[in-house]
N, C-alpha and C positions, 0 to 999 in steps of 0.2 A: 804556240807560235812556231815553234821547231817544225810543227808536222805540217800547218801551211808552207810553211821556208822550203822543206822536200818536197809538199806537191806540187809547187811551184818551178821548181829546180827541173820536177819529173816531165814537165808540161810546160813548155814554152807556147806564148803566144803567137800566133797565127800571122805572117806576113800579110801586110795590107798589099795586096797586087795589084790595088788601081790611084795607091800615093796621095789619095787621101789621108786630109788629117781631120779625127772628130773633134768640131770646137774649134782649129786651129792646134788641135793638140799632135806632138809630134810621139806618137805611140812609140815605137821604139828609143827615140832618145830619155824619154820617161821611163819606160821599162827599164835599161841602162843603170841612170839614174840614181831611182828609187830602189832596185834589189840593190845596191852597191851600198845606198846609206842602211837597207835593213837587213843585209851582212854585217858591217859594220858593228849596227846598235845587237846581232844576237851572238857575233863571233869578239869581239875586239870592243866591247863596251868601254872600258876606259878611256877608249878613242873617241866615243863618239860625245863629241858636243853640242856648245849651243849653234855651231854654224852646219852640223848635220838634220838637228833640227828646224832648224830654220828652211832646210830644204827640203826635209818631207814635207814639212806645209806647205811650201809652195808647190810642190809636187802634187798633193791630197788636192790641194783647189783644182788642180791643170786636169787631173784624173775624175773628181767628178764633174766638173764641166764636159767632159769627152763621154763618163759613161752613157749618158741617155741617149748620146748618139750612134753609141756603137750597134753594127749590125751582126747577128747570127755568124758571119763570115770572119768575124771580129775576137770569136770566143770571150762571151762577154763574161762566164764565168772565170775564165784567168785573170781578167780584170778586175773582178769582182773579189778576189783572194786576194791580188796585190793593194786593194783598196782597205781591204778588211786589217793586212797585216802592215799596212802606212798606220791607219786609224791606231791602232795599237801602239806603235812606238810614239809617237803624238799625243798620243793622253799618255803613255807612259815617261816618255822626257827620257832626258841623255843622261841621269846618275843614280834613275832606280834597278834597282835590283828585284820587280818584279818578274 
């Protein structure tokens, strides 16, 4: 998890330049979002609860509804990382030590 947390940090996603959202989904405020709750669950775990949880899920729905729309332009692989490391806190829950 640490080493997606850095390649993610290294590599920000790609501005949508025509404000489009895929799905309805609002990619940046998602992005936002979701690294802030999976800071949170890999820096400040004590912190994180059942109400951060609750928000990666609903984040994990918002993100894959939007992947299969995204385009090339989109860097669908950085979404693909923030997707992989949601999945992980989410099956992982807010007071494992995983």
């Amino acid at each position: 998890m640490a080493r997606l947390w850095q390649e993610s940090r290294d590599e920000r996603p790609p501005a949508r330049s025509n404000g489009t959202e895929p799905a309805g989904v609002d990619l940046a405020a998602l992005d936002v979002r979701l690294s802030g709750c999976i800071h949170t669950w890999l820096y400040h775990r004590q912190s994180f609860g059942e109400r951060h949880l609750y928000t990666v899920e609903v984040l994990l729905r918002d993100l894959e509804r939007a992947l299969p729309e995204l385009t090339e332009e989109d860097g669908p692989h950085v979404w693909q990382r923030l997707h992989r490391m949601a999945r992980l806190v989410a099956d992982t829950g807010p007071h494992s030590t995983a």
